[in-house]
C-alpha positions, 0 to 999 in steps of 0.5 A: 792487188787483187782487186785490179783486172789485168784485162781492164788494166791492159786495156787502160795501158793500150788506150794511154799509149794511143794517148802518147801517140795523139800527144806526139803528132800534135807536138803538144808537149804537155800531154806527151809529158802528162800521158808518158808518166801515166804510162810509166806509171801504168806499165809499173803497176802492171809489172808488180801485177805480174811479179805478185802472180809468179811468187804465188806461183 
């Protein structure tokens, strides 16, 4: 995973997130459903990121 930029990534998971938000004030259900498994997705990979820099550590 060393060749995923975790600013870049941060970036793409706070975007995603004002996604959800959006999704929510319009109470459209597919695109709360479509940007919270992003999110969950994105948070994953994210969390792997970090766990792979500690055991380098």
């Amino acid at each position: 995973m060393s060749g995923i930029d975790k600013n870049d990534l941060d970036e793409v998971i706070a975007k995603t997130f004002d996604e959800v938000k959006a999704a929510v004030n319009s109470h459209n259900e597919k695109s709360i459903q479509m940007y919270s498994n992003a999110l969950r997705a994105l948070v994953e990979l994210r969390q792997q990121i970090l766990s792979q820099e500690r055991s380098v550590s």
